[in-house]
DSSP file (Angstrom, degrees, kcal/mol; ACC not computed):
  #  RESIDUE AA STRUCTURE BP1 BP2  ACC     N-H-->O    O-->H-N    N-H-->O    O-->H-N    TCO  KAPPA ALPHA  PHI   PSI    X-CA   Y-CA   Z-CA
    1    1 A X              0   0    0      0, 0.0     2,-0.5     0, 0.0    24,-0.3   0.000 360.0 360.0 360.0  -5.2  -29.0   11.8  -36.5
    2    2 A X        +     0   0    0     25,-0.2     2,-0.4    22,-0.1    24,-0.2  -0.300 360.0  48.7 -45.6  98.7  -28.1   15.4  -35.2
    3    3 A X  E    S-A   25   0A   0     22,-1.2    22,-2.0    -2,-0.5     2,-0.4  -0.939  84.7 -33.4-176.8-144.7  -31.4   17.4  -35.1
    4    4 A X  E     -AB  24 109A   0    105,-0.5   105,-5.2    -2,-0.4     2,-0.4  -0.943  43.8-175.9-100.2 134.1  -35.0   17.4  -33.9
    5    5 A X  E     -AB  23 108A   0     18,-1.3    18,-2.8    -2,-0.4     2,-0.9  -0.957  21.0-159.4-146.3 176.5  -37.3   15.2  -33.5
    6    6 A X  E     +A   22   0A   0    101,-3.6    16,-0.2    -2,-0.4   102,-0.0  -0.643  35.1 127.0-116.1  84.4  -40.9   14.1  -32.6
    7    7 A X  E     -A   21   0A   0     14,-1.7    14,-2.4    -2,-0.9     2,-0.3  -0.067  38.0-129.1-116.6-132.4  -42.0   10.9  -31.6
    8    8 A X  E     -L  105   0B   0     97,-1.9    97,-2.2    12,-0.2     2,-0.3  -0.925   7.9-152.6 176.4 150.6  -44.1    8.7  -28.8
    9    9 A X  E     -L  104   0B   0     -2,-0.3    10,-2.4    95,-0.2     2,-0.3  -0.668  12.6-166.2-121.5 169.4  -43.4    5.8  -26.9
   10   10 A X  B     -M   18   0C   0     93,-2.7     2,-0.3    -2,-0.3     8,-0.2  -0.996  20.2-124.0-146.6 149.6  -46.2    3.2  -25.5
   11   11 A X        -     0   0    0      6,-0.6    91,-0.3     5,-0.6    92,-0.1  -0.488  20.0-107.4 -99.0-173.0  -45.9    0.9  -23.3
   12   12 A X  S    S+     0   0    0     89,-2.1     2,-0.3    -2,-0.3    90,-0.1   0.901  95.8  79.8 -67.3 -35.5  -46.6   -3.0  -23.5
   13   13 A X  S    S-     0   0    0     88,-0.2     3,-0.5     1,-0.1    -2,-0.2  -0.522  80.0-138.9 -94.6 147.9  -49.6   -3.1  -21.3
   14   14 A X  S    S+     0   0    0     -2,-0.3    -1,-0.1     1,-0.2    -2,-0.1   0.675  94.5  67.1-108.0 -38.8  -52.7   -2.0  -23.3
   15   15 A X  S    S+     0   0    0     -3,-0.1     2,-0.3     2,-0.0    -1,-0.2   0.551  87.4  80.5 -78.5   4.1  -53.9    0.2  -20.0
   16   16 A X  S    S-     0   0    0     -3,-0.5    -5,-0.6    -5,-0.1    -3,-0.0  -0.992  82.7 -93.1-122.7 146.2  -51.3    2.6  -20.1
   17   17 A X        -     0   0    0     -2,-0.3    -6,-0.6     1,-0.2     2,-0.4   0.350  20.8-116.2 -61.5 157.3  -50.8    5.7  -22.2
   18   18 A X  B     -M   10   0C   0     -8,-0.2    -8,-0.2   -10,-0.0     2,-0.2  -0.776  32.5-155.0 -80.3 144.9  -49.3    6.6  -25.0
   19   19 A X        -     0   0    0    -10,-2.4     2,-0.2    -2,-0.4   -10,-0.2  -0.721   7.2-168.3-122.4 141.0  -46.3    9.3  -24.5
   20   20 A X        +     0   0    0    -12,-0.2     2,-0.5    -2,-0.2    19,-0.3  -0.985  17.6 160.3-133.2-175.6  -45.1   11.7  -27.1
   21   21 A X  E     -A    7   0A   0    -14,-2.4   -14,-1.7    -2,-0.2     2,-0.6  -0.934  32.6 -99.0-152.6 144.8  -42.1   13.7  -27.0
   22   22 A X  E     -AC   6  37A   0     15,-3.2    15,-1.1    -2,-0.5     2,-0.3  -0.883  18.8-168.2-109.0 137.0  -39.6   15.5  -28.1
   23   23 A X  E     -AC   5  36A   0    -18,-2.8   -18,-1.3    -2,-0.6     2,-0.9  -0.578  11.2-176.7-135.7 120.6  -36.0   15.0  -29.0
   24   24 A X  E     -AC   4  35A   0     11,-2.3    11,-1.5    -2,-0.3     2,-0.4  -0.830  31.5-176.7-116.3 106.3  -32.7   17.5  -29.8
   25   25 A X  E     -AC   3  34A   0    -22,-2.0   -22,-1.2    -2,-0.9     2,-0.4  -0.883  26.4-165.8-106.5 138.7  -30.1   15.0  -30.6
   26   26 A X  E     - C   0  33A   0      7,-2.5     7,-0.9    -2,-0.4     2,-0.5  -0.913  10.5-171.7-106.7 136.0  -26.2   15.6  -31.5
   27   27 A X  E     - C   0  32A   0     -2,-0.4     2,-1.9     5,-0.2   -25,-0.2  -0.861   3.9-174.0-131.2 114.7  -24.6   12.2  -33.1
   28   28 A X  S    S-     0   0    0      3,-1.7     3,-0.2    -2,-0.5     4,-0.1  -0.547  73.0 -32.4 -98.0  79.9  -21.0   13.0  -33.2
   29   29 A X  S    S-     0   0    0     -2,-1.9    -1,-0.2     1,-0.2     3,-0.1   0.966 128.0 -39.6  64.7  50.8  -19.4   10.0  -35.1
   30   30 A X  S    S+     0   0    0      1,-0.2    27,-1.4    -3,-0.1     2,-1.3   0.420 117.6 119.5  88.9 -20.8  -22.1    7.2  -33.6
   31   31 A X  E     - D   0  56A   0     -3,-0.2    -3,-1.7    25,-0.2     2,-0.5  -0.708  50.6-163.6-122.4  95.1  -21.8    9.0  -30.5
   32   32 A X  E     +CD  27  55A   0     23,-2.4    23,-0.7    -2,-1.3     2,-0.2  -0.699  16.5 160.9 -97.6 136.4  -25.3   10.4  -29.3
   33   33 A X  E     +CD  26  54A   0     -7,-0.9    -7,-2.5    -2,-0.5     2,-0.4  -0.577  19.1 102.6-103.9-178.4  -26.3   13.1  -26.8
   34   34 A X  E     -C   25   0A   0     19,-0.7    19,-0.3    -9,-0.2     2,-0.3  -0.987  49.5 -83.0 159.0-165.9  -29.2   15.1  -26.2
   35   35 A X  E     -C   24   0A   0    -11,-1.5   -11,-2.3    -2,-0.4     2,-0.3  -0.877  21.4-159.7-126.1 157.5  -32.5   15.9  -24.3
   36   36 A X  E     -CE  23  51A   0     15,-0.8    15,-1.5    -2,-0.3     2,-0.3  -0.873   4.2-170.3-107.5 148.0  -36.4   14.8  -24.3
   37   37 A X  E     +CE  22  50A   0    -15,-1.1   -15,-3.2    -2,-0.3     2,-0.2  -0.962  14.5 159.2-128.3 164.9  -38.7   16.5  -23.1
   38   38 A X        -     0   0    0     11,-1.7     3,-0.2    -2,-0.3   -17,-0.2  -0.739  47.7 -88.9 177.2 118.5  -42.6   15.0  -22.7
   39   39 A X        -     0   0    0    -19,-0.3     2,-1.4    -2,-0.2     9,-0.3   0.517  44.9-117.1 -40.9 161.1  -45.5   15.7  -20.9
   40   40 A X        +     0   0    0      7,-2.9     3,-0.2     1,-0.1    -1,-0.2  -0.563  39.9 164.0-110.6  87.4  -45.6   13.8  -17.4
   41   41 A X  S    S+     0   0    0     -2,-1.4    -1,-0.1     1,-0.2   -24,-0.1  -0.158  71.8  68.9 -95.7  47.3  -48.5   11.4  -17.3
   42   42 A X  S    S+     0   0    0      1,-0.3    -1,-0.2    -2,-0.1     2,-0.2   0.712 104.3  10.2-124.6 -30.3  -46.7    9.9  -14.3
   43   43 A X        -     0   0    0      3,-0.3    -1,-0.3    -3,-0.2    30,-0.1  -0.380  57.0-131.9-118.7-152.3  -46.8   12.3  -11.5
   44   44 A X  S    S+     0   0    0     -2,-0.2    -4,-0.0    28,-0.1    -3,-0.0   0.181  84.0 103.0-113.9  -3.3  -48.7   15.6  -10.7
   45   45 A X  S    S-     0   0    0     27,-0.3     2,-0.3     1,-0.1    28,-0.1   0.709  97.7  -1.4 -68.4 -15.3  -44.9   17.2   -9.5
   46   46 A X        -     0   0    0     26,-0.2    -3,-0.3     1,-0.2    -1,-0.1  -0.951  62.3-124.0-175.6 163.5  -44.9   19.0  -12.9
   47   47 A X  S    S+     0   0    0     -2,-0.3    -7,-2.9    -8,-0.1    -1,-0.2   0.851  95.9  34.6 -84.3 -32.4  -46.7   19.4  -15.9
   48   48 A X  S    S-     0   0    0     -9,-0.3     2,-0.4    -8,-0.1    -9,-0.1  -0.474  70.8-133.3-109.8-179.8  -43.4   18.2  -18.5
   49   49 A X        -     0   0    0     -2,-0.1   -11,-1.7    22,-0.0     2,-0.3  -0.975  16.3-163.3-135.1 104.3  -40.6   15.7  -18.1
   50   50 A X  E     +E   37   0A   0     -2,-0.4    19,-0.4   -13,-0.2    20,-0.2  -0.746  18.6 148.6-107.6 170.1  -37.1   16.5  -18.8
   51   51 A X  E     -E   36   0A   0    -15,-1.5   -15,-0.8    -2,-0.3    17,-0.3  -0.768  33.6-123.3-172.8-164.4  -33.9   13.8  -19.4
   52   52 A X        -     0   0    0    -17,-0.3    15,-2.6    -2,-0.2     2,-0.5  -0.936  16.4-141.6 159.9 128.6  -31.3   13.5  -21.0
   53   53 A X  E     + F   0  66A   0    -19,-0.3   -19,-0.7    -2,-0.2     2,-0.3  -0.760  18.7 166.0-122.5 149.2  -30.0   10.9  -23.4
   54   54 A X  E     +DF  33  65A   0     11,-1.1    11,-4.5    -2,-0.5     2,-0.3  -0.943  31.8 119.1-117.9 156.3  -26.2    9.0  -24.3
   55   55 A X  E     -DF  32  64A   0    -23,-0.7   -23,-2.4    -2,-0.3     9,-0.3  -0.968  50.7 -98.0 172.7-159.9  -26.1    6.2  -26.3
   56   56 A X  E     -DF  31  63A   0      7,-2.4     7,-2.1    -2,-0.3     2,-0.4  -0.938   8.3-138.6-140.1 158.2  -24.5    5.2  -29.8
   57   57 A X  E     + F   0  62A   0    -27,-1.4     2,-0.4    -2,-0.3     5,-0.2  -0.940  18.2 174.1 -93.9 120.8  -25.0    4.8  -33.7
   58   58 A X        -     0   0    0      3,-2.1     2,-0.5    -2,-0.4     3,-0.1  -0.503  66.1 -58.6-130.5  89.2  -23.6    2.2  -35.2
   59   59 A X  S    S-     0   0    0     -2,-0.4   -29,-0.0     1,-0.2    25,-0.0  -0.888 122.5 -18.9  81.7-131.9  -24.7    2.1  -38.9
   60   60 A X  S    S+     0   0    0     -2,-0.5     2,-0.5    -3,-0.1    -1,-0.2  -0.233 118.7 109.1 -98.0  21.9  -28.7    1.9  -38.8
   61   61 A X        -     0   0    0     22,-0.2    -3,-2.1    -3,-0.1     2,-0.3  -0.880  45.3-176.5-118.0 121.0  -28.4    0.7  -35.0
   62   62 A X  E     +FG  57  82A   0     20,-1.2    20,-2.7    -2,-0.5     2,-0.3  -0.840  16.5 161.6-113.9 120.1  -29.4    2.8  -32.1
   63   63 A X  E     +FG  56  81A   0     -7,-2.1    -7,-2.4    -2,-0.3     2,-0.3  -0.894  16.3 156.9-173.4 118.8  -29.1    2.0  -28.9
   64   64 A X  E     -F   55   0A   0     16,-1.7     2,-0.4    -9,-0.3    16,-0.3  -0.940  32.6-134.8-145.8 159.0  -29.3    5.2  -26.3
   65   65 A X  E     -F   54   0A   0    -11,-4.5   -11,-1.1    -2,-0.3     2,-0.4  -0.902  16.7-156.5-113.3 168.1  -30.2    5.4  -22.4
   66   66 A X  E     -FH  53  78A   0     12,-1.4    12,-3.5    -2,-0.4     2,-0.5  -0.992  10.3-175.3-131.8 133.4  -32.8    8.4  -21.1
   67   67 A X  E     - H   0  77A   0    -15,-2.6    10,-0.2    -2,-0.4   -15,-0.1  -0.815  30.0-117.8-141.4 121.9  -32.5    9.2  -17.8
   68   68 A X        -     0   0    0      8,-1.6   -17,-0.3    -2,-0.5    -2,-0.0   0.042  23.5-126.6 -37.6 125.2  -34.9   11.8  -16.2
   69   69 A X        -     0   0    0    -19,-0.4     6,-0.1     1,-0.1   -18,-0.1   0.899  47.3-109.1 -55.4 -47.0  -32.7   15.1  -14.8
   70   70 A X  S    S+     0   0    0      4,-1.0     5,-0.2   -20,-0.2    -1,-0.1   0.473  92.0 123.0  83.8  17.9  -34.7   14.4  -10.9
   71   71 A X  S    S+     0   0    0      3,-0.3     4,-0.1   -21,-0.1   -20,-0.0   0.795  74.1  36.0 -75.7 -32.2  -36.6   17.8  -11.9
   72   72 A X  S    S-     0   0    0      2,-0.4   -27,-0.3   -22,-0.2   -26,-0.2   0.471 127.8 -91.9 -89.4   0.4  -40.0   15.9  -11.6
   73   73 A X  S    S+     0   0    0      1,-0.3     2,-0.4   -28,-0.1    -2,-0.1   0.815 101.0 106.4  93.1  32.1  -39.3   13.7   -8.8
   74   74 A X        +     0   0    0      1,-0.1    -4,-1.0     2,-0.0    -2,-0.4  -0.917  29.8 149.0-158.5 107.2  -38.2   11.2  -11.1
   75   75 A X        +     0   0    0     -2,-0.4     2,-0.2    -5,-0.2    -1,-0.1  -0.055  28.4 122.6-130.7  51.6  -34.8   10.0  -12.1
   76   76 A X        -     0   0    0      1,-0.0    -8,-1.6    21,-0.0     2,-0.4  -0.507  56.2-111.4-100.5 174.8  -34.5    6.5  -13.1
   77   77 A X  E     -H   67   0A   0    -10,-0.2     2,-0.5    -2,-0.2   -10,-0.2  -0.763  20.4-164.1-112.9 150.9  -33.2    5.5  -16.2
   78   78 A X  E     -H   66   0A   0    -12,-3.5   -12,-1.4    -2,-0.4    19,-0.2  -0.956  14.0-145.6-129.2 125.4  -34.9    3.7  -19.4
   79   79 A X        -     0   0    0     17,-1.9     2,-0.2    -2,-0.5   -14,-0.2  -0.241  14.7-171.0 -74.8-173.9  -32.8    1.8  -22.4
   80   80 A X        -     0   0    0    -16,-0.3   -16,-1.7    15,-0.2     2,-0.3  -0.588   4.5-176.7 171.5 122.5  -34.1    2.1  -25.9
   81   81 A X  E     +GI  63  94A   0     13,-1.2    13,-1.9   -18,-0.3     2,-0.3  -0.840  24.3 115.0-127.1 131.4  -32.7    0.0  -28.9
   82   82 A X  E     -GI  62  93A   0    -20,-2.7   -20,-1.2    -2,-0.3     2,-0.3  -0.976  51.1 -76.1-179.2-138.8  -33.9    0.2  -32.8
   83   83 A X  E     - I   0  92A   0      9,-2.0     9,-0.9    -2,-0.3     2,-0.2  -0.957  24.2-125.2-165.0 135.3  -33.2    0.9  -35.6
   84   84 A X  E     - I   0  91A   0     -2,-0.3     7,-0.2     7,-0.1     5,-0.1  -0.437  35.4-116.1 -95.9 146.2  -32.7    4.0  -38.0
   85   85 A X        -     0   0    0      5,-2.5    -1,-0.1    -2,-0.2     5,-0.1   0.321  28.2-124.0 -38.8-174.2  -34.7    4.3  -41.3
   86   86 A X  S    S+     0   0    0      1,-0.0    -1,-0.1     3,-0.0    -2,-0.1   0.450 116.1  58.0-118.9  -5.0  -32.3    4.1  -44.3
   87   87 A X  S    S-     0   0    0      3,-0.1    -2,-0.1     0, 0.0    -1,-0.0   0.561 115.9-121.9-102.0  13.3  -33.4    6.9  -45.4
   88   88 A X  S    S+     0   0    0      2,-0.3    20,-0.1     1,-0.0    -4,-0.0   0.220  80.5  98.9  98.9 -26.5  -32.4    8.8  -41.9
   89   89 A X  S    S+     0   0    0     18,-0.1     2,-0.2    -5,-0.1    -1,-0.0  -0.113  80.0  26.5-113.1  51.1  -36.0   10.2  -40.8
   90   90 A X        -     0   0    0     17,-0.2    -5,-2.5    -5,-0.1     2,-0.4  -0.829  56.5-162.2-174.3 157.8  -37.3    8.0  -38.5
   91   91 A X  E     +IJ  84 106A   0     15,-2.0    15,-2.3    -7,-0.2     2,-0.3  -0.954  14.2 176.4-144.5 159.7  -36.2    5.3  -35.9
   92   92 A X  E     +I   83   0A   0     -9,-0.9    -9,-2.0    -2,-0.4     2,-0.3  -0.932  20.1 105.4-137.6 165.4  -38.1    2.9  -34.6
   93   93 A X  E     -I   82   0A   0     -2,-0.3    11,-1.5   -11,-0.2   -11,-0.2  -0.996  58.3 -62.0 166.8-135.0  -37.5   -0.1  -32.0
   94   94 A X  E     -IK  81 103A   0    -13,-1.9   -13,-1.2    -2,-0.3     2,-0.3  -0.705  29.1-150.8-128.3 172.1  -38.3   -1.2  -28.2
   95   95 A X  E     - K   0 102A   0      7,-1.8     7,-2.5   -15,-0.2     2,-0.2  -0.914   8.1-156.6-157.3 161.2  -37.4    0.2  -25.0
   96   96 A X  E     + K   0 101A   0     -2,-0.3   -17,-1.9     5,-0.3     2,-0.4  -0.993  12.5 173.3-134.7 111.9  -36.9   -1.9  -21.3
   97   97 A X  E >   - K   0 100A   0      3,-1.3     3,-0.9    -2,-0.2   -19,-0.1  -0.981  65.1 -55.7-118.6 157.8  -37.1   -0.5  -17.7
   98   98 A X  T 3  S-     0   0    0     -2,-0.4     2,-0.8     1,-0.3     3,-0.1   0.490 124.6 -22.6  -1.1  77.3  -37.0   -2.8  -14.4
   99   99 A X  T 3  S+     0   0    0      1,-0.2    -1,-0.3     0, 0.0     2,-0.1  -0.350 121.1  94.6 109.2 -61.0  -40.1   -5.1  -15.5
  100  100 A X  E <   +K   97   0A   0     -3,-0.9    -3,-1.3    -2,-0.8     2,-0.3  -0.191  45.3 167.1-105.8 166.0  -41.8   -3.0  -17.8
  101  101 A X  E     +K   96   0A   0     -5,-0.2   -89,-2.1    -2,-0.1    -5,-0.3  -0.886   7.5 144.4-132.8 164.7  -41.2   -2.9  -21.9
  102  102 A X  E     -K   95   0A   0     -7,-2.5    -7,-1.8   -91,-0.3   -91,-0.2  -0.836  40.0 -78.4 167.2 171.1  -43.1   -1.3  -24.8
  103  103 A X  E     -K   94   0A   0     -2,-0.2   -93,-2.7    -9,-0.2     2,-0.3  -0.034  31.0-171.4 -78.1 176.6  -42.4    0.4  -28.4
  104  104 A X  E     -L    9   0B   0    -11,-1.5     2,-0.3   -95,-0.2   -95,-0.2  -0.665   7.3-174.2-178.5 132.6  -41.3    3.8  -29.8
  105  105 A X  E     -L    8   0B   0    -97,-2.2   -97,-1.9    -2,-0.3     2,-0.3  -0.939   2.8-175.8-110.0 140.9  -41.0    5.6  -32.7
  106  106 A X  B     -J   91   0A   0    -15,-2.3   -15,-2.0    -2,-0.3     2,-0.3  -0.875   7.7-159.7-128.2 152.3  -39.4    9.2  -33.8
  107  107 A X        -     0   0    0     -2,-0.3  -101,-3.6   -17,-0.2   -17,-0.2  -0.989  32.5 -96.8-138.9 143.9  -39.4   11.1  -37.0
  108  108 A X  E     -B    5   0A   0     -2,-0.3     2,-0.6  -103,-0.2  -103,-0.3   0.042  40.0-157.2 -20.5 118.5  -36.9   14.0  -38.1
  109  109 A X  E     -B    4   0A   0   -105,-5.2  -105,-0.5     4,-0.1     2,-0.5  -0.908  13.4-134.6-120.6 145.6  -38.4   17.5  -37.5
  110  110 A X    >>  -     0   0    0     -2,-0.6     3,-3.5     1,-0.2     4,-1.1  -0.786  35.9-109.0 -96.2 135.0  -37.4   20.7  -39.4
  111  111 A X  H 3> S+     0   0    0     -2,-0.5     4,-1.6     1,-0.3    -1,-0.2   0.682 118.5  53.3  -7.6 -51.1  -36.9   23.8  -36.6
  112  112 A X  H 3> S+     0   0    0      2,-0.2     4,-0.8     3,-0.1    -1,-0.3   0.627  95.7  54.7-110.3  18.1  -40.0   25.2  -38.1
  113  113 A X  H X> S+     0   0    0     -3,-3.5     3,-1.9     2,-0.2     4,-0.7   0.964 110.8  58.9 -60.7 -71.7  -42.7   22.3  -37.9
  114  114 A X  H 3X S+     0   0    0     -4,-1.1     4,-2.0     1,-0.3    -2,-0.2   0.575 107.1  46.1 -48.4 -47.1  -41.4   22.6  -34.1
  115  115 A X  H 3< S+     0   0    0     -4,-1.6     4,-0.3     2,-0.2    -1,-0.3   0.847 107.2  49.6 -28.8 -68.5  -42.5   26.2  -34.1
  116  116 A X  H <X S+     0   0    0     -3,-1.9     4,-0.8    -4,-0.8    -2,-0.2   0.491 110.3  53.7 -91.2   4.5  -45.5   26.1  -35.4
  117  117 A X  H  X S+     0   0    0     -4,-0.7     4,-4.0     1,-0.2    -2,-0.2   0.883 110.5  49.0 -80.6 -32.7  -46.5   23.1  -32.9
  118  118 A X  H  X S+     0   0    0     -4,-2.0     4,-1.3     1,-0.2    -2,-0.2   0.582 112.6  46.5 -79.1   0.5  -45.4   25.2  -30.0
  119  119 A X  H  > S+     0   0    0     -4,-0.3     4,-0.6     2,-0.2    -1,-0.2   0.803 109.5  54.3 -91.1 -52.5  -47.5   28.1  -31.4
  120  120 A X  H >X S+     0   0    0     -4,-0.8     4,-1.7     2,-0.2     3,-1.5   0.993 115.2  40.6 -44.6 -75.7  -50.3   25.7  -31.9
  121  121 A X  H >X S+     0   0    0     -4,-4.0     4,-1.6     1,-0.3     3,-0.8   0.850 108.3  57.3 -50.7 -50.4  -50.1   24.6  -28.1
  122  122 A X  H 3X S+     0   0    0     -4,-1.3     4,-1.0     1,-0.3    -1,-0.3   0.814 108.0  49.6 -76.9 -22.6  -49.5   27.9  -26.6
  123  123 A X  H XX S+     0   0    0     -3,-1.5     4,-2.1    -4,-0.6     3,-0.6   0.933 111.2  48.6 -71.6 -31.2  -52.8   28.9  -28.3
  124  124 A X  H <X S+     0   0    0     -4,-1.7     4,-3.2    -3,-0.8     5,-0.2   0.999 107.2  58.9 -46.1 -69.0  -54.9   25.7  -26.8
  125  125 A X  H 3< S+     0   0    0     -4,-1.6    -1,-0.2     2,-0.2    -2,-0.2   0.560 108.2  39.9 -18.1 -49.3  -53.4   26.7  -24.0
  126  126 A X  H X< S+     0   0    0     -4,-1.0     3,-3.2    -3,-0.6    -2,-0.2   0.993 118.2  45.2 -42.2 -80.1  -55.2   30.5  -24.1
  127  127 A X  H 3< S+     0   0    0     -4,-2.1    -2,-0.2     1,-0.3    -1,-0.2   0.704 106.6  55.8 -66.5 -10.9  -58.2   29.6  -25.2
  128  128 A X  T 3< S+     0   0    0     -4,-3.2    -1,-0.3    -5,-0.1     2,-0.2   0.665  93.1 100.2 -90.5   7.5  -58.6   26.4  -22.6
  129  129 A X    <         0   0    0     -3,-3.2    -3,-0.0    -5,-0.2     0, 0.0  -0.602 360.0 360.0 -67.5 140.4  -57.9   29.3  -19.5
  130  130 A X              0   0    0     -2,-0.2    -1,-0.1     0, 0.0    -3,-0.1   0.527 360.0 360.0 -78.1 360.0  -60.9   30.7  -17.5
């Protein structure tokens, strides 16, 4: 699973947003680390989200925690269970904090799709400044 990728999470309740995000994962025999980062539609303390994720492969099962760095005012932690495509570019599954639940899916990204999204945004960006 070692690379990037792009997905979005939702939660179960139909009135709250959908998140996407992005993902730099190392899987080192089953054994994953990484980061997300992903906009912060929870507080106003910063415009992005960082965290940091462990968790394992085992086969096509995926099972990681994320837990927010405490840059945004925000450190709890969120599980997230699924299950990797067979052909390798995409995972899918659920994820569970304290009460609340909901889906999420990622797909593989190559170094320079990522690029030319960040390229994309930093030009919305321009043009939406007064």
């Amino acid at each position: 699973m070692t690379g990037f990728w792009t997905g979005r999470y939702w939660y179960d309740a139909p009135s709250e947003p959908v998140v996407s995000f992005l993902a730099n994962i190392d899987d080192a025999g089953g054994a994953l680390s990484g980061s997300i980062s992903e906009p912060n539609t929870i507080s106003r303390s910063s415009q992005r989200l960082e965290s940091f994720i462990r968790g394992t492969r085992d086969g096509f099962s995926v099972a990681f925690a994320k837990v927010y760095d405490g840059s945004a005012d925000l450190a709890h932690r969120v599980d997230y269970a699924g299950e990797l495509a067979h052909d390798g570019l995409s995972v899918s599954g659920r994820w569970i904090l304290e009460g609340w639940t909901g889906g999420f899916e990622m797909a593989r990204q190559s170094v320079a799709e990522i690029e030319d999204e960040a390229k994309a945004e930093q030009a919305a960006a321009i043009t939406m400044q007064p």
